[in-house]
C-alpha positions in Angstrom: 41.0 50.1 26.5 38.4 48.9 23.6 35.8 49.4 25.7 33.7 52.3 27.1 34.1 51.2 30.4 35.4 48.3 32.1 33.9 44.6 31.4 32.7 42.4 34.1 34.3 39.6 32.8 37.3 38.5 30.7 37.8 38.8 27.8 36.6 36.3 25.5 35.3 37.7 22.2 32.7 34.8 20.2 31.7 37.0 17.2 33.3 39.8 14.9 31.9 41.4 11.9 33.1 44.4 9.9 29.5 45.9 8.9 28.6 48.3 6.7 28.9 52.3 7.0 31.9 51.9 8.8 30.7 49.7 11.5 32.2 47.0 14.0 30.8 44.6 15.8 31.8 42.5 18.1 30.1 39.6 20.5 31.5 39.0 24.0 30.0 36.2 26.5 26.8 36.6 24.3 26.2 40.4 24.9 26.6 42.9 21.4 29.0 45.7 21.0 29.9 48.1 18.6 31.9 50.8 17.3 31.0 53.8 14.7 33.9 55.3 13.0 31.7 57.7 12.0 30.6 59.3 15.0 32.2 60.1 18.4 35.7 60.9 20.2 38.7 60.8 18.0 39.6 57.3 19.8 36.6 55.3 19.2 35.6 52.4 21.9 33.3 49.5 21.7 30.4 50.4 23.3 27.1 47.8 24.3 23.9 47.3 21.7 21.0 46.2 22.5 19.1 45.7 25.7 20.3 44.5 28.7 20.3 41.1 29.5 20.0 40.3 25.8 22.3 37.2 24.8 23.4 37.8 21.0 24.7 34.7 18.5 28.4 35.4 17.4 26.9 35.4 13.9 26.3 38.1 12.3 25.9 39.6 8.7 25.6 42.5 6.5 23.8 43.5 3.1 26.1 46.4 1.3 24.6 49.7 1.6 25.4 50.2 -2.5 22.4 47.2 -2.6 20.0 49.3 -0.8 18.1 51.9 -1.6 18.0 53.3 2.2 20.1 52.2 4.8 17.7 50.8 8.0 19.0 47.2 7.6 22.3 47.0 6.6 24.0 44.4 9.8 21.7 42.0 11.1 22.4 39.9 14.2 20.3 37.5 16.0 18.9 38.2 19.1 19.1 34.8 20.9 17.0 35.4 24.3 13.9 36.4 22.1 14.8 34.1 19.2 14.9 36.4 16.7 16.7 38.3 13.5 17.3 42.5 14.1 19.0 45.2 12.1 21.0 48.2 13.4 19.0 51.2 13.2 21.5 53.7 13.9 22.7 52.4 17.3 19.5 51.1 18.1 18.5 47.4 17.2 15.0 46.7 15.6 13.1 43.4 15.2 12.3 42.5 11.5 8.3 42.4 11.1 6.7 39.9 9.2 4.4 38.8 6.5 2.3 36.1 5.1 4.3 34.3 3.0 3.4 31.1 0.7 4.6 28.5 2.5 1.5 28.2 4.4 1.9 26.1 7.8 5.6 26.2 6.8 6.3 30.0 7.3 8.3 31.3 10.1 7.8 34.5 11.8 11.4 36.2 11.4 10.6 38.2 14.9 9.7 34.9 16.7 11.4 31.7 15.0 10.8 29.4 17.8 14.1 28.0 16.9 18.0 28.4 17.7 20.6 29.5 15.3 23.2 27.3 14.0 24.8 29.9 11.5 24.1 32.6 9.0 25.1 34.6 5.9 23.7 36.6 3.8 22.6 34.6 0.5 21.1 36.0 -2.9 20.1 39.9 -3.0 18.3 41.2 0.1 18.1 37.3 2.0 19.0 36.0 5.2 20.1 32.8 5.1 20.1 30.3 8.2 20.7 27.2 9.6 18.7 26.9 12.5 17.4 23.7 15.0 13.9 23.6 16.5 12.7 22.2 19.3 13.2 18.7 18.4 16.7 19.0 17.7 15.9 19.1 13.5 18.5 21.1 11.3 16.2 23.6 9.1 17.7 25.6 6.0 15.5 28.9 6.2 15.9 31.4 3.8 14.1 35.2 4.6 13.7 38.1 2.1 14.2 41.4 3.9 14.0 43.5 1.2 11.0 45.4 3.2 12.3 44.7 6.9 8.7 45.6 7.7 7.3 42.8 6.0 9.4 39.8 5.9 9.2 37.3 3.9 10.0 33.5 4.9 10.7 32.0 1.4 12.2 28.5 2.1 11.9 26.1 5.7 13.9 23.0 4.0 14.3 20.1 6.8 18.0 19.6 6.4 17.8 16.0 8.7 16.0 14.0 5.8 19.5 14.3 3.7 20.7 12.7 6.6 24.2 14.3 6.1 24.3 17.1 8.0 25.4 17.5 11.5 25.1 20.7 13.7 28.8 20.4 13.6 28.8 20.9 10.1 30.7 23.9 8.7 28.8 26.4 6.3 29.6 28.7 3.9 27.0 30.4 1.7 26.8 31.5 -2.0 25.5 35.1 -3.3 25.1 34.0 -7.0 23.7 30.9 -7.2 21.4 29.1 -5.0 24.1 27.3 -3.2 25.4 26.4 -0.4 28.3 24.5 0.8 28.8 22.4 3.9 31.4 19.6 5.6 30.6 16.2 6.7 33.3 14.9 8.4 36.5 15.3 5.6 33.8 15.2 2.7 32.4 18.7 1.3 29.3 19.2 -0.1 27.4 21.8 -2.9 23.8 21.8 -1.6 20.9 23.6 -3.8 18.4 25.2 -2.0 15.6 25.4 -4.7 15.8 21.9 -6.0 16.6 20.6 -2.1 19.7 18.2 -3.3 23.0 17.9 -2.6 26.1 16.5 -4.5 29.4 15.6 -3.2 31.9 18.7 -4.1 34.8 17.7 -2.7 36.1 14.5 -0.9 40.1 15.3 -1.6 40.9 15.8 2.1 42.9 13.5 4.0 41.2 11.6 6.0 43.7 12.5 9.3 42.9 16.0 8.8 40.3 18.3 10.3 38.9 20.9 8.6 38.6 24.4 9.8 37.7 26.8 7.7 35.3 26.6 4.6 35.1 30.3 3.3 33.9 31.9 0.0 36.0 35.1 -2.0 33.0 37.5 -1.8 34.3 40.4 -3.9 32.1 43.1 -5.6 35.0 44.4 -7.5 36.4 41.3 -8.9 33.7 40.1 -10.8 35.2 37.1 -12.8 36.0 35.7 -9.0 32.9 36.8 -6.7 31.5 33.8 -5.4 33.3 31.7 -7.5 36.3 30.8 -5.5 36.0 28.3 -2.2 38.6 28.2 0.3 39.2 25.3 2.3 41.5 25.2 5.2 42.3 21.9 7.4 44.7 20.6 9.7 47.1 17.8 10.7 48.6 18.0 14.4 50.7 21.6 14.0 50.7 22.0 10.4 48.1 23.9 8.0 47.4 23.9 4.6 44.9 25.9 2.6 43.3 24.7 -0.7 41.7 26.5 -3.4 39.2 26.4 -5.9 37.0 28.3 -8.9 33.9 26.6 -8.6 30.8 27.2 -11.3 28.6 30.2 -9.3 25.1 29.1 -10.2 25.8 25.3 -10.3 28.4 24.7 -7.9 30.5 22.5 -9.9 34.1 22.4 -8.3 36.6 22.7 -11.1 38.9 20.5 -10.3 41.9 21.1 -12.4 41.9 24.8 -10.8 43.7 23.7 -7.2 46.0 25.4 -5.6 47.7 24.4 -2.0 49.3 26.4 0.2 51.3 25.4 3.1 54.2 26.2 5.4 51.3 27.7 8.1 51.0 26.5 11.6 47.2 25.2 12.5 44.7 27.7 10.6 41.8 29.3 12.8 40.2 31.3 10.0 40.5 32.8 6.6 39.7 36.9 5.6 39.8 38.9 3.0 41.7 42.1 3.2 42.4 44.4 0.6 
């Protein structure tokens, strides 16, 4: 019953994302739906974006509408048959253009990466941040500025494999404030900095018998002391979750240490949301 019409498989959803303008997506064996509250009957169903025989990534992302002066690229997905980043254009998805850049022979056409996506979010302002693996099987931190989604701009290509760290396994989480991102290697969390290309050790207060599920950031307009200042991390032992959490510095990414908090009493935790 959340669907237009009757799936051809079972259901087995990959991706979700609340986007903006009151707009849901949702990813289902690699094809994109969605649902505008907006618009249509009084009971809205999920209904396919995109061309046929597309294959989507269950990672998706959105830039706030109250950041844009228009709204043409608000929830950008990433088009995996064609490898390639596209907006929703009012129910129909467009491919972001692109433009000479300065990174010269490092530059990477945003409507033809050559590459696979590992994960995204949305960084600083109107950027696209991605980890994504080329054809050699080499991590790349790529950063693109979509403030003009007809002209592109690839501002960072980092090779991730020469800090020899970071696994495709790895869970992400990225920063809005800072230049910052955070990522796990094995129990170990790390703060990595985009612009200078190092990384510290943030956090390596895990046990080592637990595995780590969710890394997540509070990303909160209207709680400015907090936005992007607070990391999440949730792990597991056999049955039992717990959740930690932290106020890290927003531009540095200096964990403050004496600002933990646990929380326990959960069974195994699968992810971490904000509601309000």
């Amino acid at each position: 019953a959340l669907f237009k019409f009757p799936l051809e498989s079972s259901a087995a959803p990959q991706g979700h994302m609340n986007g903006s303008n009151k707009i849901e997506y949702l990813v289902h064996h690699g094809e994109l739906f969605y649902i505008n509250y907006m618009v249509g009957s009084a009971i809205p169903r999920f209904v396919q974006l995109g061309e046929s025989g597309m294959t989507y990534s269950p990672h998706m992302m959105t830039i706030p509408t109250n950041m844009q002066p228009f709204r043409l690229f608000s929830n950008v997905v990433f088009n995996k048959t064609f490898q390639r980043f596209e907006y929703d254009s009012g129910g129909s998805l467009m491919p972001f253009i692109s433009t000479t850049g300065s990174l010269g022979t490092l530059d990477i056409d945003i409507s033809a990466t050559q590459m696979d996506l590992v994960y995204m979010a949305k960084g600083k302002d109107y950027t696209i941040n991605a980890i994504m693996k080329n054809d050699q099987g080499k991590l790349r931190y790529v950063i693109f500025d979509v403030t003009d989604p007809m002209a592109a701009i690839c501002t960072h290509n980092i090779d991730l494999s020469a800090l020899n760290t970071i696994t495709e396994n790895s869970l992400w989480v990225i920063a809005e404030r800072g230049p910052l991102a955070f990522f796990t290697k094995d129990n170990t969390i790390y703060a990595f900095n985009y612009e200078t290309g190092t990384l510290e050790i943030a956090l390596n207060d895990i046990p080592t018998s637990a595995q780590i599920s969710v890394l997540q950031i509070l990303k909160d307009n209207e709680n400015p002391g907090y936005n992007n200042a607070i990391l999440f991390v949730g792990y597991n032992q056999a049955s039992e979750g717990t959740l930690l959490q932290y106020e890290f510095n927003p531009i540095s990414g200096k964990i403050k240490a004496q600002s933990k908090k646990v929380f326990n009493g959960f069974g195994k935790i699968l992810d971490v949301v904000l509601k309000k």
